[in-house]
C-alpha positions in Angstrom: -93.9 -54.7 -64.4 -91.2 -52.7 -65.5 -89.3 -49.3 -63.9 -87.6 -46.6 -65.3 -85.8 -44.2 -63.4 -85.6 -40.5 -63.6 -84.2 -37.9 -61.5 -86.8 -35.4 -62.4 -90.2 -35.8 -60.9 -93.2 -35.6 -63.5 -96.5 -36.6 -64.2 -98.2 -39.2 -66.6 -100.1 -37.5 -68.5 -102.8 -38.8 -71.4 -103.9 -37.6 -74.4 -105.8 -38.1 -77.3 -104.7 -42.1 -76.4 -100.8 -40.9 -76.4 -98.9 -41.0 -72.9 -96.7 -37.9 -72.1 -94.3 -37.2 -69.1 -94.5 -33.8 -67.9 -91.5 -33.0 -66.3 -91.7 -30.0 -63.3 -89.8 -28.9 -60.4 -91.3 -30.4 -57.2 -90.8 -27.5 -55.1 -93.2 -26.1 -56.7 -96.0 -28.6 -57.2 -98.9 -26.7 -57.3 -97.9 -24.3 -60.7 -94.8 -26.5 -61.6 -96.6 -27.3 -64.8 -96.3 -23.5 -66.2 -92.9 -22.8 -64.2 -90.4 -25.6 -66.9 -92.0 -27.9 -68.1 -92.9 -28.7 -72.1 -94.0 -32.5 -73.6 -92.8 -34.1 -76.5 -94.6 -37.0 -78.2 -95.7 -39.5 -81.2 -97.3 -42.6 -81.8 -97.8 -44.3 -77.7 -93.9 -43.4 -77.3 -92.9 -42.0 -73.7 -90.9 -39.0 -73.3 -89.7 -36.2 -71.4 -88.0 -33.1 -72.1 -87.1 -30.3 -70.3 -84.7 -27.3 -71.2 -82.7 -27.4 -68.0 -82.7 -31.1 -67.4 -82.3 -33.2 -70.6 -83.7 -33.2 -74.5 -86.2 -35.4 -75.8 -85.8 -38.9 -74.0 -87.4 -42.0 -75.7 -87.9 -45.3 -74.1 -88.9 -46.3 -77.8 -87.8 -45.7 -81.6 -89.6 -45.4 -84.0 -89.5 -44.1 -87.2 -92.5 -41.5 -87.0 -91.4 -37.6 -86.7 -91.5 -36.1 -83.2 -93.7 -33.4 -82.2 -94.6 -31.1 -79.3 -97.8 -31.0 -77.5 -97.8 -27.5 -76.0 -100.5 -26.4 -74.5 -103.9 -29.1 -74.7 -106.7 -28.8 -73.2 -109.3 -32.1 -72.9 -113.0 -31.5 -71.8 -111.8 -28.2 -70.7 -109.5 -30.3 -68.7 -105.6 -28.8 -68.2 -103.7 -31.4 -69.6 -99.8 -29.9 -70.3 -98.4 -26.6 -71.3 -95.4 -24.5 -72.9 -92.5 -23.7 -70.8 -93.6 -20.7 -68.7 -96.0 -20.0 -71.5 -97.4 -16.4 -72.5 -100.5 -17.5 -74.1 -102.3 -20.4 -75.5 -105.1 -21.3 -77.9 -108.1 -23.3 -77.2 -111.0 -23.7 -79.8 -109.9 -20.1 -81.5 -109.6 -18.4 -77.9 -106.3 -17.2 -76.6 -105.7 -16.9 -73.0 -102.6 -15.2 -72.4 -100.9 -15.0 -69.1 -100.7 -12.2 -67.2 -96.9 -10.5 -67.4 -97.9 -8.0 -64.6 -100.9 -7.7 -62.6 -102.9 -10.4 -61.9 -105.7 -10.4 -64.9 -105.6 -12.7 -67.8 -106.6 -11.5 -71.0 -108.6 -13.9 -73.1 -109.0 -12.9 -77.2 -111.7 -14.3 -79.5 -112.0 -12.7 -82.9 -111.5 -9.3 -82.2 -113.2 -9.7 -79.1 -111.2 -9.2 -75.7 -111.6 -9.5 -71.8 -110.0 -9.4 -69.0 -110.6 -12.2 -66.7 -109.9 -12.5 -63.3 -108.8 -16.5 -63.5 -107.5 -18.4 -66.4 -111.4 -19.9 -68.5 -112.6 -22.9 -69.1 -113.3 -23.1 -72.9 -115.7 -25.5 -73.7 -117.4 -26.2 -77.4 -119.4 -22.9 -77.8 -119.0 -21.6 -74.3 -116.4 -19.8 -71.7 -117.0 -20.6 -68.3 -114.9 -17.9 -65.8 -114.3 -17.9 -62.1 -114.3 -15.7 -59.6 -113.6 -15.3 -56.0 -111.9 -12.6 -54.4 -111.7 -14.1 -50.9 -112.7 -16.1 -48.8 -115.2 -14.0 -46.8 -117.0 -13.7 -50.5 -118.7 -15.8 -52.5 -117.6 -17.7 -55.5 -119.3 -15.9 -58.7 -119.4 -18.3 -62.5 -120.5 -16.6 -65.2 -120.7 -18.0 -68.5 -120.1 -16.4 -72.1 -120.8 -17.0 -75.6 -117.7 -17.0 -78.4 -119.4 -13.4 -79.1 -118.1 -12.9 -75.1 -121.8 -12.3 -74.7 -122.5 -13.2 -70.8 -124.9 -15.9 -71.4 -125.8 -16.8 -67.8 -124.1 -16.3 -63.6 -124.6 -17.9 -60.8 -123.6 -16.8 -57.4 -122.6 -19.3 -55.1 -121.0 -20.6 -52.7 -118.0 -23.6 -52.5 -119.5 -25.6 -54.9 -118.9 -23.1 -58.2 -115.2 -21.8 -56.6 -113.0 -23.3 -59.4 -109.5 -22.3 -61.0 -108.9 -24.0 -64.6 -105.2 -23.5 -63.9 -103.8 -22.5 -60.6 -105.7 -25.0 -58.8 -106.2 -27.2 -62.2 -105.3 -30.5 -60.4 -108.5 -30.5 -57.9 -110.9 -28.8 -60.5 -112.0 -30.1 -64.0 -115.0 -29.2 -66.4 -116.2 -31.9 -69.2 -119.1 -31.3 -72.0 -121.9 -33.3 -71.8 -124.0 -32.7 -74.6 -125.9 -29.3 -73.6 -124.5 -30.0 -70.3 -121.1 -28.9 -68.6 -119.9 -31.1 -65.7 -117.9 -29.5 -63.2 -115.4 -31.5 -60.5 -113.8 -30.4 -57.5 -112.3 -32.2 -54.6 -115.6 -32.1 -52.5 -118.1 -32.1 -55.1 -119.4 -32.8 -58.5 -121.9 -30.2 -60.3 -123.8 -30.5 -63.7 -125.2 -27.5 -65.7 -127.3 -26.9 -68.0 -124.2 -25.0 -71.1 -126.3 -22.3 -72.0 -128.7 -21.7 -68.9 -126.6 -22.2 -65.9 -129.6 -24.3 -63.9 -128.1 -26.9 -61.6 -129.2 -30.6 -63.6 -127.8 -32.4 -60.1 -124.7 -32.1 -57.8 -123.3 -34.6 -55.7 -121.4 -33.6 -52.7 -121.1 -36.0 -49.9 -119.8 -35.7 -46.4 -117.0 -38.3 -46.9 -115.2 -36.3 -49.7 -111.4 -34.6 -49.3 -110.6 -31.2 -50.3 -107.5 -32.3 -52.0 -108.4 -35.3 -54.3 -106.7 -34.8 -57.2 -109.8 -35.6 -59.7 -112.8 -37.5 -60.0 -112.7 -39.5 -62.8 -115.4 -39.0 -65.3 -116.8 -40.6 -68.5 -119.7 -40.8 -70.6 -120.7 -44.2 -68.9 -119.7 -43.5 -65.0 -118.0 -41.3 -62.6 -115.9 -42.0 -59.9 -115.9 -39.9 -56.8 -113.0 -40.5 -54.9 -114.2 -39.7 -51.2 -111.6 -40.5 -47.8 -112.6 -43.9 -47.6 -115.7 -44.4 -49.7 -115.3 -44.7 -53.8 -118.8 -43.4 -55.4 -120.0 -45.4 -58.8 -122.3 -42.3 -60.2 -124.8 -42.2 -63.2 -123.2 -39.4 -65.1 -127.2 -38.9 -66.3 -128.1 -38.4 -62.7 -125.8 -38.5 -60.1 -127.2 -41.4 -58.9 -125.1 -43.8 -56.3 -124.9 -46.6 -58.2 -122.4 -48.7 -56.1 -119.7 -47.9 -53.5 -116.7 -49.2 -52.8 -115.8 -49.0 -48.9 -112.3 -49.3 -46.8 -112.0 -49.4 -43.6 -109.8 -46.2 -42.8 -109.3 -43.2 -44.5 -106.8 -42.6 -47.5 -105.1 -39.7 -48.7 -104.9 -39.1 -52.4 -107.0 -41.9 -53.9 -106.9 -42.1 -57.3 -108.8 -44.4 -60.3 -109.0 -45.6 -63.5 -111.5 -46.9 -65.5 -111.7 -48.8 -68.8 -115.2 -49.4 -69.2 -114.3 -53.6 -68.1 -112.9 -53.0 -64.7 -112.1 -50.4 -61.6 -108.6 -49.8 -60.8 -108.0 -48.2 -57.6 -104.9 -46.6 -56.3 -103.4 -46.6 -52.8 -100.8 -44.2 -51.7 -100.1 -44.4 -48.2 -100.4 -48.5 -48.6 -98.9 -48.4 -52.1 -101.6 -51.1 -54.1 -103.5 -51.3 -57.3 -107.0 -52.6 -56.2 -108.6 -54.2 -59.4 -112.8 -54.0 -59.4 -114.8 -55.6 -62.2 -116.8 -52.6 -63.3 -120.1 -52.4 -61.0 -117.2 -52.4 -58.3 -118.9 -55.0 -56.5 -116.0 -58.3 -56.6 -112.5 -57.3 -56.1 -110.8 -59.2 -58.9 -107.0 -59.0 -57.4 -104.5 -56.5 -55.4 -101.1 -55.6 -56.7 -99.0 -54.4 -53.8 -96.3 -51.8 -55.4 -92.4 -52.9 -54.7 -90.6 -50.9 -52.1 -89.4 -48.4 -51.6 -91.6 -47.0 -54.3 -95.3 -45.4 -54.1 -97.6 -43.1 -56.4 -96.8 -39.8 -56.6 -99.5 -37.7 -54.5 -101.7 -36.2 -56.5 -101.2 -38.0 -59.7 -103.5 -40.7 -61.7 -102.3 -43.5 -63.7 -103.5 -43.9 -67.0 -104.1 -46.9 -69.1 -103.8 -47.3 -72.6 -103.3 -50.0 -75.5 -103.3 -52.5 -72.6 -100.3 -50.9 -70.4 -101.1 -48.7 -67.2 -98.4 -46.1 -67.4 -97.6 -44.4 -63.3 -95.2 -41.9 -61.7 -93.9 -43.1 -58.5 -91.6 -41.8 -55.9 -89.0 -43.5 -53.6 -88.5 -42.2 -50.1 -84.9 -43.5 -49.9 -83.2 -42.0 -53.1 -83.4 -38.7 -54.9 -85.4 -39.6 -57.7 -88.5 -40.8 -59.1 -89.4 -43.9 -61.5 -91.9 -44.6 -64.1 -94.0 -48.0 -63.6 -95.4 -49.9 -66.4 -97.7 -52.7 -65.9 -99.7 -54.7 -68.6 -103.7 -55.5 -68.0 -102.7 -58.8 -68.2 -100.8 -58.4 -65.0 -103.6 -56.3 -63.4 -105.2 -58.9 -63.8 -103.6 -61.3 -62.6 -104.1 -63.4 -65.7 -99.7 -63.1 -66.4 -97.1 -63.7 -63.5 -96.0 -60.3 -61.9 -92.0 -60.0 -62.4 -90.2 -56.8 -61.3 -87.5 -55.6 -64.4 -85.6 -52.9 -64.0 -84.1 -51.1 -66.6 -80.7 -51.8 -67.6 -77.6 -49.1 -66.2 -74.6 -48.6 -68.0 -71.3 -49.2 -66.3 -70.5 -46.8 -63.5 -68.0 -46.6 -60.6 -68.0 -44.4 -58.1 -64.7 -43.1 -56.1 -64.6 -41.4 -52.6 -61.4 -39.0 -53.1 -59.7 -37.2 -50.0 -59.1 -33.4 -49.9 -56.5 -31.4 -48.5 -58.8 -29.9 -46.2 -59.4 -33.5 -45.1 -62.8 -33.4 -46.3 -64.5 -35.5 -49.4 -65.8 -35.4 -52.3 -67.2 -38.1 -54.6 -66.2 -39.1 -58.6 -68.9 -40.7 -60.6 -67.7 -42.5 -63.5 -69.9 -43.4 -66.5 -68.6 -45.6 -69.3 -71.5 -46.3 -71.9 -71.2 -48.9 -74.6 -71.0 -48.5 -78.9 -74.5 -47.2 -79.5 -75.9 -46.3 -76.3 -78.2 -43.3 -76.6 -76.6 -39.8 -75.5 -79.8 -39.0 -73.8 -80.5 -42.2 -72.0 -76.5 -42.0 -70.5 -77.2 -38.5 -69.7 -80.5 -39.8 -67.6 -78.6 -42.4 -65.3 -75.7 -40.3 -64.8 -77.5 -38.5 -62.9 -79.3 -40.8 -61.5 -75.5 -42.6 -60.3 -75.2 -38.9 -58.9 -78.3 -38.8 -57.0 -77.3 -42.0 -55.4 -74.7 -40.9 -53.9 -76.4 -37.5 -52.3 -78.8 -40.4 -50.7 -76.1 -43.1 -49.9 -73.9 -40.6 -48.7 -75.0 -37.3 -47.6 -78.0 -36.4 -45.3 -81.6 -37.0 -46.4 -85.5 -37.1 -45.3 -84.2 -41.6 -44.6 -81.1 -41.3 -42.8 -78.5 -43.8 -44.2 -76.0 -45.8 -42.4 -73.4 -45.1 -44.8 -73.4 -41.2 -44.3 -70.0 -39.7 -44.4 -69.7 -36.6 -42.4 -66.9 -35.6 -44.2 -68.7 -35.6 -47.9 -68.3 -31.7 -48.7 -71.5 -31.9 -51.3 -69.3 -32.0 -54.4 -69.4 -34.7 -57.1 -67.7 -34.7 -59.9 -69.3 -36.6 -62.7 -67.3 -38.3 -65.8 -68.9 -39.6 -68.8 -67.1 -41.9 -71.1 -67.7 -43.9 -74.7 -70.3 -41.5 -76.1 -69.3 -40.5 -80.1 -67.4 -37.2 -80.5 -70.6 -35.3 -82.0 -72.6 -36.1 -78.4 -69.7 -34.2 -76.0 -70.7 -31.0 -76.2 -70.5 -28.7 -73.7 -74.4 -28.1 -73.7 -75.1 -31.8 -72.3 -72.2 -31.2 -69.4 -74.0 -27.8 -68.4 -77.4 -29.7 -68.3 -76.3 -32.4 -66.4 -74.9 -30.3 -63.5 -78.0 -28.6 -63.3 -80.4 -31.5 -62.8 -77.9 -32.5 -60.3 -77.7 -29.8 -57.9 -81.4 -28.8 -58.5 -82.8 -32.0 -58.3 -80.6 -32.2 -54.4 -81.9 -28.8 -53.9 -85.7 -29.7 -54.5 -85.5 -33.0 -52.7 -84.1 -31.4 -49.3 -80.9 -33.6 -49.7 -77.9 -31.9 -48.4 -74.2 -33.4 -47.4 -73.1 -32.0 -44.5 -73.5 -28.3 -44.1 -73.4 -27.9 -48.1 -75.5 -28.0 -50.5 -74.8 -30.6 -53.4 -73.0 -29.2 -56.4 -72.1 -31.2 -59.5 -68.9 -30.4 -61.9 -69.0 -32.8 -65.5 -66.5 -33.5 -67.9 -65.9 -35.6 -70.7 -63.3 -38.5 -70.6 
């Protein structure tokens, strides 16, 4: 098991069998991932970029080119985007965002509509939703590429869907001639082209805000409050269930077509099922003061489960890597942390007898710019939660600490000090305070960098 740190909270995401960080502002959770946030990736590497907060960071070279994944969709499912994007292209349909107003326009050929929520775009179909309020009911209608209406259906909770705003609860995959729709409380297939209900599974023990079922072409997983449901995806069948004893928010899975993994968030633990989820092969319990970010689902690939976690004790978030071999329990779980370059920190006494805090970086011949950049302001963000107020309360806080810190970077080649990387680091500093409620003493954090 490995962990990376980062000040900036983001999600694992997976594509096309590549892992991406997507990098957003956690204030805003909900559309964070069209407020800043763009992906950057090649070849199973892990990286994160974001304008305000740092360039492209690697955790591994190689010698294949970079490129950006902007905005991907996967079964219809939203996957990453552009930052604050105007439009994007699925399949030869554009969906642009609406400037003003609250209509998106979607173009195909020299077709156009207005819709009143962002489409799913399936192979051959549009699916739109709409629901004005709550007192109405939920209306899907479906469209050819011609933006022929090919079949609606008024209903009611069961067809309310959002493929962006509310992307994280609701999904849409193609099954054949079929669409499968997923929300937190149910799972619906349709016949593509006639809109008639094939089977939907909606069961009392079910959340409104699971993040998504997991679905494919072998088995679903419905992720109820205490219940896990093994589906056929042919006919919604039960096939197994997995049952705890109390109620859990945010459960989350993964499946690799061997064995059930099963994630915990309010009792941090990986819960590894062989795959008819009938004998629980073993329990990883996650290290504190670390557990998975709500609302986000680990992915595995090539053998290594990738997960964003949180720590309720600092300022910023770390990336967990864990071989199947160690899910399994087949290899010895050891916790390594990622290396730090050298860093003091200095508590230095003002004239109005209040304090402020020096951070001093010194990185080593052939350190990377970007990864100095990243635990510089991590050092930072240890010292809002060390020594200014925060959600824990910690026994070293100094009333006196007036919320400055003044950052100082050392060792880095002449052609990395530009002004551009001091700017940026100040930024994530102070935001990244800002967004995690962390304050020192009646001011807000505020972070001045220069070069030594």
């Amino acid at each position: 098991m490995k962990l990376f740190s980062y000040v900036v909270g983001f999600r694992v995401l997976e594509a096309d069998n590549n892992i991406f960080l997507l990098g957003f502002d956690v204030h805003k959770s909900i559309a964070s991932s069209l407020e800043e946030a763009i992906v950057s990736g090649a070849n199973h590497e892990v990286g994160i970029w974001n304008r305000y907060y740092s360039n492209e960071i690697w955790l591994e070279n190689t010698d294949n080119e970079k490129f950006e994944v902007r905005y991907a969709y996967k079964n219809g499912g939203f996957l990453t985007c552009d930052v604050t994007p105007e439009k994007y292209n699925v399949n030869g349909c554009i969906v642009e965002y609406p400037v003003s107003g609250k209509e998106y326009r979607l173009t195909v050929g020299n077709r156009e509509m207005a819709c009143p929520t962002a489409p799913f775009i399936l192979e051959n179909v549009i699916c739109v939703n709409n629901w004005p309020s709550r007192k109405e009911p939920a209306v899907i209608t479906a469209y050819d590429y011609d933006l022929n209406e090919l079949w609606r259906i008024t209903g009611g909770r069961r067809y309310s869907f959002n493929a962006v705003r509310d992307s994280r609860y609701c999904h849409a995959y193609k099954f054949d001639e079929s669409a499968l729709f997923t929300h937190g409380r149910w799972v619906v297939r349709l016949d593509k082209y006639t809109g008639k209900e094939i089977w939907c599974f909606e069961p009392e023990n079910a959340g409104r805000y699971t993040p998504y079922h997991l679905v494919k072409n072998d088995l679903i997983l419905f992720m109820g409050l205490s219940t896990v449901y093994l589906l056929n995806p042919d006919n919604g069948d039960v096939i197994n269930q997995i049952d705890f004893e109390k109620t859990h928010n945010y459960l989350a899975a993964e499946y690799d077509g061997e064995y059930i993994y099963i994630f915990l968030n309010d009792t941090p633990q990986i819960l590894v099922y062989d795959k008819t989820g009938s004998t629980l092969i073993n329990r990883i319990e996650i290290p504190e003061p670390y557990q998975f970010m709500a609302l986000e689902v680990p992915h595995l690939v090539d053998g290594v489960l990738y997960a964003s976690l949180n720590c309720a004790t600092r300022t910023y978030n770390a990336l967990m890597t864990v071989t199947k071999d160690e899910l399994l329990g087949k290899a010895p779980l050891t916790i390594e942390y990622e290396k730090r370059p050298d860093t003091q920190v200095e508590c230095v006494k003002n004239l109005d007898d209040s304090d402020h805090y020096v951070v001093t970086v010194n990185s080593d011949p052939g350190d990377r710019a970007d990864w100095v950049f990243r635990y510089a302001g991590v050092a930072a963000m240890d010292v809002v939660a060390k020594y200014g107020s925060a959600p824990v309360p910690s026994p070293d806080l100094n009333q006196d600490f007036n919320g400055l810190i003044k950052i100082r970077i050392g060792g880095l080649p002449a052609e990395e000090r530009t002004d551009d990387f001091l700017e940026r680091l100040a930024f994530q500093v102070t935001k990244s305070a800002a967004d995690q409620h962390h304050r020192a003493g009646i001011h807000k954090i505020r972070a001045e960098c220069e070069w030594i």
